[in-house]
TIFI-389549 format. One record per atom (N, C-alpha, C, CB): x, y negated, z negated. Coordinates in steps of 0.05 Angstrom, whole numbers, plus 5000, padded with zeros to 4 digits. Glycine has a CB too. Layout:
XYZ
...
# end
This chain:
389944555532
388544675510
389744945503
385544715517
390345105524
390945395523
394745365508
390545565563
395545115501
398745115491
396645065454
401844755510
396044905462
394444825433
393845045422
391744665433
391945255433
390745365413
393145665411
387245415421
395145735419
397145845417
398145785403
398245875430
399145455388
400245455371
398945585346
401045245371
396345485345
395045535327
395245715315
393245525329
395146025340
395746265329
398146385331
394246405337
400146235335
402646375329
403146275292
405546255354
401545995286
402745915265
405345935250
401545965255
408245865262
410445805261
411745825232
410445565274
413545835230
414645855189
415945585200
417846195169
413645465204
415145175196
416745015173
413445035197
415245245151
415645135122
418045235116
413545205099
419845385135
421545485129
424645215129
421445755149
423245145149
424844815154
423544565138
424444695190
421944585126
421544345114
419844155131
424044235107
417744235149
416844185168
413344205160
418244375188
411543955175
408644115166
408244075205
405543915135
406644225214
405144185239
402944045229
404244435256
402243845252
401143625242
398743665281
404243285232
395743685276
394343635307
393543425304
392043795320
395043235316
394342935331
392442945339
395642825351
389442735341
387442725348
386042405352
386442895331
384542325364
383142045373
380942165359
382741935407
379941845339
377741935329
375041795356
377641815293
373541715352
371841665375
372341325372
368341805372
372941225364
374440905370
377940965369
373440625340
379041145386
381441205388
382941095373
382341185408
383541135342
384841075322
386441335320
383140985300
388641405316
389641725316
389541765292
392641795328
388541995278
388542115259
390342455267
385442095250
390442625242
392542855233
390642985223
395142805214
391743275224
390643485200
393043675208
387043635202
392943755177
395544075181
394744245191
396844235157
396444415211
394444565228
395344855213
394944535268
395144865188
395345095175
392845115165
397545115158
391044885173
387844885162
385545015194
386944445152
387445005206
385545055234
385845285238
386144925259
382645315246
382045625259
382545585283
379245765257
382045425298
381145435329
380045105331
378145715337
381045145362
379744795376
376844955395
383244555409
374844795391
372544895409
372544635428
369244955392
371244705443
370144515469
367244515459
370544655506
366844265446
364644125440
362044305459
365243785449
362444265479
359144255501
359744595509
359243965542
361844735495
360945015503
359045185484
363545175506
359044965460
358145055434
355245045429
359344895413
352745165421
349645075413
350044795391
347645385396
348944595397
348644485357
345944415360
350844145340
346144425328
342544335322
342944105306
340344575301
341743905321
341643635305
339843655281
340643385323
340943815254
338443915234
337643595219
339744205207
336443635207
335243345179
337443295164
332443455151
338743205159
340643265136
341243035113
343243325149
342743005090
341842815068
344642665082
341542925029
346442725090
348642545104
349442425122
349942595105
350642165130
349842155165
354342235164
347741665186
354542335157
357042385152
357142715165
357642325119
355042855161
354343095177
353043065201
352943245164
355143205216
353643035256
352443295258
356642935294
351543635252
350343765264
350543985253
350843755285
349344225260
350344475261
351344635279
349044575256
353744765282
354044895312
354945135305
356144755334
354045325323
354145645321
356745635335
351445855337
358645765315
361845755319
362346055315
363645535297
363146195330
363546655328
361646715318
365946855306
358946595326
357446785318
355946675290
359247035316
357346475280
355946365250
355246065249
358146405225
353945935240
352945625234
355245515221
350145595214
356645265234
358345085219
357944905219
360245065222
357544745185
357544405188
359644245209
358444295157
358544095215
360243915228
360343565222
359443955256
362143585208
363443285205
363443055227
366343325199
362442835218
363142575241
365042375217
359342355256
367842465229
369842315214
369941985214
372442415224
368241935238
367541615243
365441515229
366741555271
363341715212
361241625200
363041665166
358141815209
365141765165
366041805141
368141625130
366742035140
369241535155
371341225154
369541015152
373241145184
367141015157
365440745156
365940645186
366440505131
366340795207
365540655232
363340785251
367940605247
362740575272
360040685280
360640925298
358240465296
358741095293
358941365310
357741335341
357241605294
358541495355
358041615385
355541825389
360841775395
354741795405
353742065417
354242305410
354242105437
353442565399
355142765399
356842775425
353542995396
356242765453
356942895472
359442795478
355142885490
359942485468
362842335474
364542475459
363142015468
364142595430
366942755421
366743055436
367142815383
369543085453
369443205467
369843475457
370443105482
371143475427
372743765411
371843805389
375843765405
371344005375
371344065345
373944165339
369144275336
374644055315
377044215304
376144455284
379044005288
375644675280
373544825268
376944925241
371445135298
375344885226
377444935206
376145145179
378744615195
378245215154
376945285134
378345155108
376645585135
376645065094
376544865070
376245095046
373544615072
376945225026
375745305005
375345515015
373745174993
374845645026
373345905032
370745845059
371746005000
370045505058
368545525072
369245375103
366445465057
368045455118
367945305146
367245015150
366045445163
368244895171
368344585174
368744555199
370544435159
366844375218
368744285239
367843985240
368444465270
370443885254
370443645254
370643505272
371543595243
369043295286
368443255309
370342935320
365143275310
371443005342
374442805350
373242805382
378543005344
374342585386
374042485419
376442635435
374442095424
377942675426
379942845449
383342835427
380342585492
384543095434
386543185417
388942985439
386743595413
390642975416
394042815431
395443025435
396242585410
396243165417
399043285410
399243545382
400942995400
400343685383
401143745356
404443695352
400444055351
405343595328
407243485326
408043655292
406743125330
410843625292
412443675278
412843425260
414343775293
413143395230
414143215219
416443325186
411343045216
417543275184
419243345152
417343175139
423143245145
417343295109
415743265090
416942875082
416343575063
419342845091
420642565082
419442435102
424042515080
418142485123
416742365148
414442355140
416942515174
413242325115
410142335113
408342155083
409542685111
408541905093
408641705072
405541735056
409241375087
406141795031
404541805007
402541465008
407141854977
399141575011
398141265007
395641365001
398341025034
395541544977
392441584966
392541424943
391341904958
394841264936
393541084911
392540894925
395440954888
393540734944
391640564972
389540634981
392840544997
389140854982
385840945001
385341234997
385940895040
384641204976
383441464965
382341664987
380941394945
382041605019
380641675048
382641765060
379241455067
386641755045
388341705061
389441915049
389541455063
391642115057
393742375042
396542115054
393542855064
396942195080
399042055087
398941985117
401242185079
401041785115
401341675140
404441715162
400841385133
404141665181
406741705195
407041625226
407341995194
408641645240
408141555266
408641755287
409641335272
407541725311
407441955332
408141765353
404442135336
409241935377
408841815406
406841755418
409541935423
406041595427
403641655445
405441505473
400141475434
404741545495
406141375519
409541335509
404341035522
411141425502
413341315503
413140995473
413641215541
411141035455
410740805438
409941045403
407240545456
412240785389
410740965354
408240845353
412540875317
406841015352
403640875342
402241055309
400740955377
401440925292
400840975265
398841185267
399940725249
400141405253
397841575249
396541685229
398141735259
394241755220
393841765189
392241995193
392341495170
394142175165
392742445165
391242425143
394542695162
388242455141
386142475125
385642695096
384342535145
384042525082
384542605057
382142835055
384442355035
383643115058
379943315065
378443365031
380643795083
380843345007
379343394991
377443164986
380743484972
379042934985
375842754986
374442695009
375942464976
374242805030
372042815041
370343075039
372642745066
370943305029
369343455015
367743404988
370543625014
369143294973
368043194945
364942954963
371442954922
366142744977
364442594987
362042704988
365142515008
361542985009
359143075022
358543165004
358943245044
359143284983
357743534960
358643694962
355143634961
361643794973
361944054968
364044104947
362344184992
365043984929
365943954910
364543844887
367643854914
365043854871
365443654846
367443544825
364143724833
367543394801
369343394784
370943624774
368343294768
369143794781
370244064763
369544084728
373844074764
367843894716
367143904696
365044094692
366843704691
362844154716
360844314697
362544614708
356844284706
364544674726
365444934729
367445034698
367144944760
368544794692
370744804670
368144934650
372644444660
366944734649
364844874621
363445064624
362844724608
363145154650
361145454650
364245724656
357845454689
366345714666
367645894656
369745974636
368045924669
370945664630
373045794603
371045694584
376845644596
371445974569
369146114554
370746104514
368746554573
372945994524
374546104501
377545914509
374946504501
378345834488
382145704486
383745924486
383345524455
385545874497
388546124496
390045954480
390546224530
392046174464
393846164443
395746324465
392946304410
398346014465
399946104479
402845924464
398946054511
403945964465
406845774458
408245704483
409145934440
407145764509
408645744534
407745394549
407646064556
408545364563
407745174581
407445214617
409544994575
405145094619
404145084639
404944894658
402145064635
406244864687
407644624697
405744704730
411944634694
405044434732
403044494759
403344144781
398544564743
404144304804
405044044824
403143974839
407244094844
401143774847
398943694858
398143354867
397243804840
399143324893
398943084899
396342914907
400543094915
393843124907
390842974908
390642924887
388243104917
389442624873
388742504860
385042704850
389342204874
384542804874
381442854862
382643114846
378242944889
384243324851
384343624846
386843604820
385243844878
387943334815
389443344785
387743324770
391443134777
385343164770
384043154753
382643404745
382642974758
382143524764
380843784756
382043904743
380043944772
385243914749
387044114741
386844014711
390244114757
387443774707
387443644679
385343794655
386343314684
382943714665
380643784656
380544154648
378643684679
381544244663
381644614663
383844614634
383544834703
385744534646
387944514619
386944434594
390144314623
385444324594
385444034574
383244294551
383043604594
381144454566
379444614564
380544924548
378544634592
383144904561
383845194556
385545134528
385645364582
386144994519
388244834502
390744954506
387544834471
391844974533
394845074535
396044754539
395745324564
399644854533
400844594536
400544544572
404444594522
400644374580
401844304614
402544014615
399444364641
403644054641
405643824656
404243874686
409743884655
403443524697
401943594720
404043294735
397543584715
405643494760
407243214777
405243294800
411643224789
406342984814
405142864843
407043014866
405542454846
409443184858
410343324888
412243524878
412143114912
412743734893
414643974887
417943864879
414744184917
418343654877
421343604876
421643494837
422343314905
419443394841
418443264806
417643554786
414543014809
416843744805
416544054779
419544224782
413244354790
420944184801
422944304808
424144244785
424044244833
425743934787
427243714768
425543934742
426143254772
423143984730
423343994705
422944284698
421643824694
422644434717
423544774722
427244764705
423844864770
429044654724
431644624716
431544554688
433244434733
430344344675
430344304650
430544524630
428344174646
428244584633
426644754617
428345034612
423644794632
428245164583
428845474585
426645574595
429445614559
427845834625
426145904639
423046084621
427846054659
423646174589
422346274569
420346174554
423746334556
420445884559
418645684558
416445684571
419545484564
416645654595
414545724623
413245904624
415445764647
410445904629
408246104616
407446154652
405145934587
407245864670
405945994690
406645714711
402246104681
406945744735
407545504755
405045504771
410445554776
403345364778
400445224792
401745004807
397945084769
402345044846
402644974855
400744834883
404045074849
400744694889
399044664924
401144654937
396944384935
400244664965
401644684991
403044475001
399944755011
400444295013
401044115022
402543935011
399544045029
404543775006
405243484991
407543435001
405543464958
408343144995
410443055002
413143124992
410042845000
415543035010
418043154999
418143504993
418642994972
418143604969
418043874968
415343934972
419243984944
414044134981
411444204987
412144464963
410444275024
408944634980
409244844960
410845164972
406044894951
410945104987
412645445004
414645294995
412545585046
416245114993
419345054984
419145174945
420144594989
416745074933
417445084902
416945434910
415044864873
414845494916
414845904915
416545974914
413946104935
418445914945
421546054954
423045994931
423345924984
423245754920
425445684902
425045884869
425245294898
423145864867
421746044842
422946284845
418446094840
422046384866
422446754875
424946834890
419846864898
426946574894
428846674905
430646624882
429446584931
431046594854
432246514836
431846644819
432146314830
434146874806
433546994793
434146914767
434047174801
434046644764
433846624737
430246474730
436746424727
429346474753
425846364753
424746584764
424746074772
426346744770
423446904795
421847124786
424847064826
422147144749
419747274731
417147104729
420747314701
417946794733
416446634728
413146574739
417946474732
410446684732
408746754757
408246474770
405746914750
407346554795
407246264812
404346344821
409946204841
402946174814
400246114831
399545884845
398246124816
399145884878
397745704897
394345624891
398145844927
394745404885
392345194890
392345114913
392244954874
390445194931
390844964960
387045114969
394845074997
386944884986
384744814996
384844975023
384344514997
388044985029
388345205049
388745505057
389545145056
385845525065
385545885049
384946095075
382045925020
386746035095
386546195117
388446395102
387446065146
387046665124
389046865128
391646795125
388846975152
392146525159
395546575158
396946425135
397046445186
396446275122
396646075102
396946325076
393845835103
395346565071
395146665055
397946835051
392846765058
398746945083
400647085086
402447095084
400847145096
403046775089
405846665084
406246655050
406146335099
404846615038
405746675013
405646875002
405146565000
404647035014
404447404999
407647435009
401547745019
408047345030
411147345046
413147295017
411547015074
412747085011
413846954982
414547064966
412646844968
412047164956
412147284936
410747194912
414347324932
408847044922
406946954896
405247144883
405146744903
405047124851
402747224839
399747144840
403247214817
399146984852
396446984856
395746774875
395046954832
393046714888
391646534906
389346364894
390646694927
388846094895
387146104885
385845894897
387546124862
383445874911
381745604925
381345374902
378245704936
381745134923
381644864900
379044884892
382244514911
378844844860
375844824848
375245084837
373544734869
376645344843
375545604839
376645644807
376745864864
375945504792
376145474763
375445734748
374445234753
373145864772
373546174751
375846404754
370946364756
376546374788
379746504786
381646484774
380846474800
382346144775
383245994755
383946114724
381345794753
381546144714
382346144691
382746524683
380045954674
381646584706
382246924702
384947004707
380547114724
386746804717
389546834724
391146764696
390246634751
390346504686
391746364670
391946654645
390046014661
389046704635
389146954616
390447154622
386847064611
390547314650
392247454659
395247434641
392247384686
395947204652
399847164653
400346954621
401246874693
399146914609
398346754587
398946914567
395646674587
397047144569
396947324544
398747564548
394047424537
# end
């Protein structure tokens, strides 16, 4: 545990290699599932923790547990795959993470590994299972065994802590921008293009919305860089991610006027830092449609 949660907090410039850290985990019918551990705060030991088995409208929420001092939902990823759940007491770990701004932990029968994978190591299958980001394989025993890293924006949308983004679109852009520029934004969740769609669609600027950093790159090169009004990127995705399109933006001085704003769901400190590292113009949590659009006016007008 004590190598685990070191990695956590050294959090590595993995992205510097083209690399995501990936914590291997058994869900409670030892199926291995992933999460990027640029989403993790900390691994708890389940039974060191208080929880309160509160009422709740989900059986997809296994509890509440006082995590530093504060109350955190806790996820049963087995009641969210559609399989039958355990005991609290048999998942032995929370993976305590932050989503949006807000706290999450998620409750796993016992951690494998954290593992290293290249972004070409991480097969795209949310048009297959909307439950799915991607898949890949790990060791376990000396054997590849399939591992599937989980889809958090739709399992947040699932519980309620999202939405379409339609009633945020209509309660903050208040007004269309007059722009002649174009908007180009890379986003491989199927739930958070749409949103993106919808914000655009709202503001009446032109945009271009690809499924990975290598597809906005390709049309970055196209484009006169004078064209480009503003780049809306996420983190996570396959092939080019988003610390590759930042660096490439800001280390090019024929793009690196160009403002770059992060969409990601991943809104830790260290996650934050690495791109102030960058050199990005702004941050912005998935769904935060009023930042959103306080940025777009910003660099727009």
């Amino acid at each position: 545990m004590s190598g685990i949660s070191g990695s956590v907090e050294q959090m590595t410039q993995a992205h510097l290699r083209n690399v995501q850290q990936l914590a291997v985990f058994y869900t409670g019918h030892s199926n291995i599932y992933a999460i990027n551990i640029a989403k993790v705060k900390a691994f708890i030991i389940t039974e060191e923790v208080a929880i309160n088995d509160t009422p709740r409208d989900s059986e997809v929420i296994g509890g509440i547990a006082t995590i530093r001092g504060e109350p955190v939902t806790l996820i049963n990823l087995d009641a969210w795959l559609g399989l039958t759940t355990l005991p609290i007491k048999e998942y032995k770990l929370i993976i305590f993470c932050e989503f949006n701004h807000k706290k999450i932990g998620f409750l796993v029968k016992d951690m494998l590994d954290i593992v290293e994978k290249t972004t070409d190591q991480l097969r795209h299958t949310e048009e297959t299972n909307s439950k799915i980001t991607y898949t890949t394989y790990v060791k376990v025993h000396d054997k590849d065994e399939l591992c599937t890293v989980f889809n958090a924006e739709e399992l947040l949308r699932d519980i309620g802590w999202t939405d379409d983004g339609e009633d945020e679109v209509q309660k903050y852009v208040e007004t269309k921008l007059n722009s002649d520029k174009i908007i180009l934004a890379a986003e491989d969740s199927g739930v958070a293009r749409e949103v993106l769609k919808k914000f655009f669609e709202k503001t009446g600027v032109a945009f271009e919305i690809y499924t990975n950093g290598s597809l906005l790159i390709e049309r970055v090169e196209e484009l006169d860089p004078n064209r480009i009004g503003m780049i809306v990127t996420d983190i996570e995705m396959p092939g080019t991610d988003g610390y590759q399109v930042a660096s490439y933006i800001k280390a090019n001085a024929k793009y690196n006027e160009i403002p770059v704003i992060v969409n990601s769901s991943m809104t830790t400190d260290a996650v934050r830092g690495k791109m102030n590292q960058i050199g990005v113009d702004g941050f912005v949590g998935k769904t935060d449609i009023h930042t959103l659009f306080e940025l777009t006016k910003k660099f727009l007008r």
